[in-house]
N, C-alpha and C positions, 0 to 999 in steps of 0.2 A: 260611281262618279267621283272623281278625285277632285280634292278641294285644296286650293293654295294653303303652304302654313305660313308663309310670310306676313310679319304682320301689318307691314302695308298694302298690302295688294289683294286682289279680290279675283273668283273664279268666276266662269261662266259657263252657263250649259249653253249651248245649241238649241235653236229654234227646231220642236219637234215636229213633223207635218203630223196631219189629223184627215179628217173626215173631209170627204168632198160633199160634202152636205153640210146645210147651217146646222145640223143636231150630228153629234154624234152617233157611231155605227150602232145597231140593235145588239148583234152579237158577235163575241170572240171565241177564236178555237186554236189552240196551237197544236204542232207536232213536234218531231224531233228538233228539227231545224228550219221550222216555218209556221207561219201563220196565217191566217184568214178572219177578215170582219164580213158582217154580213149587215146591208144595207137595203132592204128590201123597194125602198122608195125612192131610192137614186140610182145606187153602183151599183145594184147586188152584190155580189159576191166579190172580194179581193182577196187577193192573196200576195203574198212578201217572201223572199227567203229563198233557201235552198228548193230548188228546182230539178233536180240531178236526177229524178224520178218520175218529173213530170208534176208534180204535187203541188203547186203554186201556179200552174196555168190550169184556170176556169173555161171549162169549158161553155158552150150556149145554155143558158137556162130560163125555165121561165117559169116565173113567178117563185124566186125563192125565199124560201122562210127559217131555213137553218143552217149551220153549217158546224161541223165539227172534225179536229185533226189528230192524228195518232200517228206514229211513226213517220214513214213517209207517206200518208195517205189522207187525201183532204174526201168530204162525204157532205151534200147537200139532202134537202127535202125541196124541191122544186114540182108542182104540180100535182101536190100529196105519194109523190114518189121518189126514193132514193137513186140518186147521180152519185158515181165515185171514181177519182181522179189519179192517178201516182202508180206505186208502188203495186205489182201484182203479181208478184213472186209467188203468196200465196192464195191467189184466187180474190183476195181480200174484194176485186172489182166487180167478179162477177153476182153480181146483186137481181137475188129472186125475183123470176119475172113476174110471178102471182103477187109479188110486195106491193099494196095499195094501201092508200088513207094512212100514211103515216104519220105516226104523231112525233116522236123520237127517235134519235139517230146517235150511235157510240160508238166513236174508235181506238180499239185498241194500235196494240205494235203492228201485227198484222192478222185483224180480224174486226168487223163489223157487225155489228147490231143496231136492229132496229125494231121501235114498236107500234103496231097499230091501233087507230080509233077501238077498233075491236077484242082491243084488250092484249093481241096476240104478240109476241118477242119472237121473231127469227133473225138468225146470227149465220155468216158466212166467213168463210177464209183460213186462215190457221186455225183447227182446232187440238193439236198436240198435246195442252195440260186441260181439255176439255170447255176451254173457254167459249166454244159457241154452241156447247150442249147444251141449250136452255132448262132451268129444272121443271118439272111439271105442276101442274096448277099454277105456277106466274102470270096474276091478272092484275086490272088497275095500275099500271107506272103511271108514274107523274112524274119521274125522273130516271137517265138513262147514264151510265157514264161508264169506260173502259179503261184499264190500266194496262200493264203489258201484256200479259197474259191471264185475264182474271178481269169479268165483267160484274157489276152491281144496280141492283133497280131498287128504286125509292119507290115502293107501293103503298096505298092505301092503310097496309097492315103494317109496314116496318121496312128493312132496307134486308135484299135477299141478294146473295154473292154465289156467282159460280166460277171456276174454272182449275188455273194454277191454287196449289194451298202451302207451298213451300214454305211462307213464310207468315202462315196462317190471317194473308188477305183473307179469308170465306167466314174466318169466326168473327160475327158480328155480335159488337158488345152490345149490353142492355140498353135501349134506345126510349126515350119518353115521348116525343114528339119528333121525330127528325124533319127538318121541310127541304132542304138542299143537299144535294151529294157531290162529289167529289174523288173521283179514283185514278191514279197514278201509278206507274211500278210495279212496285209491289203491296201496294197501301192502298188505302182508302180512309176518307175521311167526313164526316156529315155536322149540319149545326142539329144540332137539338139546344130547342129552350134557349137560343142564343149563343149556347157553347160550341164550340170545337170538340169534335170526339174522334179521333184517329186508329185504327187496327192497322194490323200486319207487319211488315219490312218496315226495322227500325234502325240500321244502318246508319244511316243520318239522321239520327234520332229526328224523325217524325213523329213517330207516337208518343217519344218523353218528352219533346221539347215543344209542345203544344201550347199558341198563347193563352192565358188564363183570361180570356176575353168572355164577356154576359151578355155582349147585343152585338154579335157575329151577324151580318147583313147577308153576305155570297162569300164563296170559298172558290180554290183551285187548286189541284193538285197535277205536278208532274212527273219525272222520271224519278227526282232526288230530293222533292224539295216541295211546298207547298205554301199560300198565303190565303190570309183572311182580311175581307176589309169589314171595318166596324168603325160608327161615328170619330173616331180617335183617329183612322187614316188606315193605310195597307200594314203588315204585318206579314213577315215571310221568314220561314224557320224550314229546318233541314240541311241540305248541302252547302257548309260555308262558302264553296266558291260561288254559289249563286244566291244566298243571302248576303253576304257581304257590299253586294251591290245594291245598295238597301233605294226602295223606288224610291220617285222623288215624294215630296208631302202633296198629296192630291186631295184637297175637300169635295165631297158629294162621287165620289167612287161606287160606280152603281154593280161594276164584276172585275174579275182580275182572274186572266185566265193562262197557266202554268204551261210550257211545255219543258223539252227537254232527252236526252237518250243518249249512249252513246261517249258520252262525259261530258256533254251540252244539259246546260239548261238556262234556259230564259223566261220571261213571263211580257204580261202587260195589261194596264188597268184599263177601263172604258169611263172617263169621268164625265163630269157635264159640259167638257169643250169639246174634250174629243179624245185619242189614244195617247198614252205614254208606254214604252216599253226600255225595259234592262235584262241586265246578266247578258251572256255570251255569246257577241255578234262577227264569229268569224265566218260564218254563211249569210252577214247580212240580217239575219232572224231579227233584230231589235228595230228594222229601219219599219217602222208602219208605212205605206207607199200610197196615202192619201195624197188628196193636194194640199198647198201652207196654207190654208185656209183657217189655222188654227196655229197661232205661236205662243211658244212658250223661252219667255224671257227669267234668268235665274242668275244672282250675284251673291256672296259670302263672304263675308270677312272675321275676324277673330279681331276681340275689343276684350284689351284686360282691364275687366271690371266686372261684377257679377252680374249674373242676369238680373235679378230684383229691381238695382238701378239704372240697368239699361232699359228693362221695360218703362220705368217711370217716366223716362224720357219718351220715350216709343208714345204714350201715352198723355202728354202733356201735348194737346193738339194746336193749343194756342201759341205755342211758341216754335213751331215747325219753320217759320218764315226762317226766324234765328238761325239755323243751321243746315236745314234743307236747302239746296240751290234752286231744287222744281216747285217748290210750293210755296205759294205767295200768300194762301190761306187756307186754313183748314177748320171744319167747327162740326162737333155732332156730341151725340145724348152719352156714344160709345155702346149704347144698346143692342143687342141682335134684332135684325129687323128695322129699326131705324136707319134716316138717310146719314148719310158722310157728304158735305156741301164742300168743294174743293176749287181752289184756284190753280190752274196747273201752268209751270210756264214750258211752253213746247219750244222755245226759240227764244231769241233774245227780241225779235218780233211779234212773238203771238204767245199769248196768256188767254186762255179759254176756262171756264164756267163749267165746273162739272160734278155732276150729283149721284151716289151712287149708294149702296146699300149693305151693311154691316151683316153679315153671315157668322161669323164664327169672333167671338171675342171670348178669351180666355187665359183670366188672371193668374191661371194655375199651371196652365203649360205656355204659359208667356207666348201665346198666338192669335192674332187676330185676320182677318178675312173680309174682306168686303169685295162689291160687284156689279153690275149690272146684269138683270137677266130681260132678256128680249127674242120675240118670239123671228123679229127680221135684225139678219145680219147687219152690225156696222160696228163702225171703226172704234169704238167705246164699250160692248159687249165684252164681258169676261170678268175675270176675278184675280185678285190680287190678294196676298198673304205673302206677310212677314210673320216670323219665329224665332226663338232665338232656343240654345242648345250649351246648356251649364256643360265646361270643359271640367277636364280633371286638375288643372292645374289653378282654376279659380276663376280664370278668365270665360269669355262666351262665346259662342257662333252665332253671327247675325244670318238669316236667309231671308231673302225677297224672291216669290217668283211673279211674276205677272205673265197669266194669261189669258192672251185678247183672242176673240172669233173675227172675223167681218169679212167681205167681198173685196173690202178693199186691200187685205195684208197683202196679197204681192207686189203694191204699187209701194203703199206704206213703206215695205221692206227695203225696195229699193230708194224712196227716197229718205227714210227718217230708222232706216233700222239700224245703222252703225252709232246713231246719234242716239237711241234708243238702250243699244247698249252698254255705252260710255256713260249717260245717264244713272243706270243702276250702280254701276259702279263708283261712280259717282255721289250718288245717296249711302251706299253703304260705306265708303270711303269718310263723309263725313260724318255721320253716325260715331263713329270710333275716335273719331278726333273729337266731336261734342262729350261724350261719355268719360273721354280717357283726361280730359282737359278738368272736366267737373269732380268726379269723381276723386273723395279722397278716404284713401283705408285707414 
């Protein structure tokens, strides 16, 4: 996402669509050039992107509860049996008909696997570097995941890899605890103990360039590249072209799911509004194809002056009136968990009362969070966070994103959303004129 360097002027991202549902999708899956959420209590199944295979059109399903994508091939669990969709070049569709009670489901480039209640892994489609040889005695998974040619299970006893070993995906390092897996490429990757632990194809330095994170939550990996989210926000290393589109800051990121192939790679996180996705949308692959049910409003500006005393401002809440245009009043403890009591002026007619609740506040990375959380859609639902981002030359990055849920954003949109995003711009516009005016080096 490209950010204005002018120093009066300010960017914007685009309102992302989300979930047609007031909760965000259960789960994500991507492939080369597509992806799929999976909604079990609304949409079911979606899919977005490159279609050229058929791999983004859903077919009838009923009652699905999983979903996962690899090459050009998308693969459900619907009625404790595997559906699969796209690419079948190499058989990858035709899915055993004795296949029942399945608990997991893994797509390779072109090969599938799946596992049952009953402990059992069968694998169909490409088996060339021996990727859907399953090894013998492979019991208990608890987790299932494919890379290109080279499949791995997260079992009871440790994390056991077959297939491709070209680039010695199969040698699995010493593991303490693993609980999440993650396989891509020619890689693989797992948390143990909160860490990130990575084998194989290091290319794009995946295995040396791994974040030194200790409360690694979920993981993803893709073609070229791979992310971890941990309470500090998403983290994605590997292929510069697809890191360098670095996500946006999402707090409560519950998975972040990699795809990629082919010299595509893209990704996208599932947070608590609902989908954001980046990296390389020439197929389309970044547009999530929910409804707006979910926007995301985002502004930046660059203020020379250090972060330290831009946050002091940031954080002097009684004097917001002074330089803020929207805020008539502001007062709270500044506490995580406590309220945030706000006077907001929406118009130059209507100034409304609004109470909301401190999520993340953080003296040390100069970020703070608040929000409302509610279990029924409305128009004040969502979270808002500003940050700011010490430059090399002395100066800072201010960022604001505001994102709201409700039933109402299409109407919203239409009548108060150009005014909505003049607004931020607007705040962040005056922010730098308060900072740059005060501030003396």
């Amino acid at each position: 996402m490209a950010e204005d360097d002018a120093s009066e002027s300010t960017s914007e991202i685009p309102a992302v669509a989300a979930s047609t549902a007031s909760t965000p999708p259960k789960q994500l899956a991507l492939g080369r050039a597509h992806g799929c959420s999976l909604d079990p209590g609304i949409s079911g199944i979606l899919c977005w992107g490159d279609n050229s295979k058929g791999q983004s059109k859903v077919p009838t399903l009923v009652s699905p509860r999983a979903v996962d994508a690899g090459g050009d091939v998308t693969c459900a669990i619907a009625s404790d049996r595997v559906r699969c969709w796209g690419d079948n070049s190499r058989k990858q569709l035709n899915v055993p008909t004795n296949l029942s009670r399945v608990t997991h489901v893994a797509v390779g480039d072109a090969h599938v696997c799946a596992a049952t209640s009953a402990g059992v892994v069968r694998c169909w489609g490409d088996n060339t570097a021996g990727q859907t040889t399953v090894p013998e005695g492979l019991r208990d998974v608890k987790a299932l995941d494919a890379g290109a040619r080279h499949t791995c299970a997260l079992t009871t006893t440790g994390v056991r890899c077959w297939g491709d070993n070209a680039r010695g995906q199969l040698t699995v390092p010493a593991l303490a605890a693993p609980t999440q897996l993650a396989v891509g490429g020619s890689h693989a990757c797992a948390i143990d103990g909160g860490k990130v632990v990575c084998w194989g194809g290091d290319d794009p330095a995946i295995v040396s360039g791994v974040p030194q994170v200790t409360d690694a939550t979920a993981i993803g990996a893709g073609a070229s590249h791979a992310c971890v989210v941990s309470p500090s926000g998403v983290q994605c290393w590997g292929d510069p072209a697809a890191t360098d589109l670095k996500p946006r800051d999402l707090t409560f990121t519950q998975q972040v799911a990699v795809g990629g192939g082919g010299g595509l790679a893209h990704a996208c996180a599932r947070h608590q509004q609902g989908v954001a996705c980046w990296g390389d949308d020439s197929l389309k692959q970044t547009r999530y194809d929910g409804a707006p049910l979910h926007l995301l409003y985002r502004s930046a500006s660059e203020i020379n002056a250090p972060a330290p005393f831009i946050w002091s401002i940031l954080m002097d809440l009684d004097k917001y009136p002074e330089w803020n245009p929207y805020t008539v009043g502001m007062q709270s403890t500044k506490k995580v968990g406590d309220p945030m009591n706000m006077k907001v002026k929406m118009s130059p007619l209507l100034t409304i009362d609004q109470t909301e609740h401190i999520r993340v506040m953080d003296d040390v990375k100069f970020k703070a969070c608040w929000g409302i959380n509610t279990t029924t859609p409305n128009l004040n639902s969502g979270e808002r966070c500003q940050w700011l981002e010490p430059l090399p030359n002395g100066g800072t990055r201010y960022i604001t994103e505001d994102l709201i849920e409700g039933t109402l954003n299409p109407l919203v949109t239409v009548l108060f959303g150009n005014a909505v995003r003049d607004g931020f711009n607007d705040v962040a516009v005056a922010l730098k004129k308060r900072a740059e005016s005060l501030y003396r080096p």
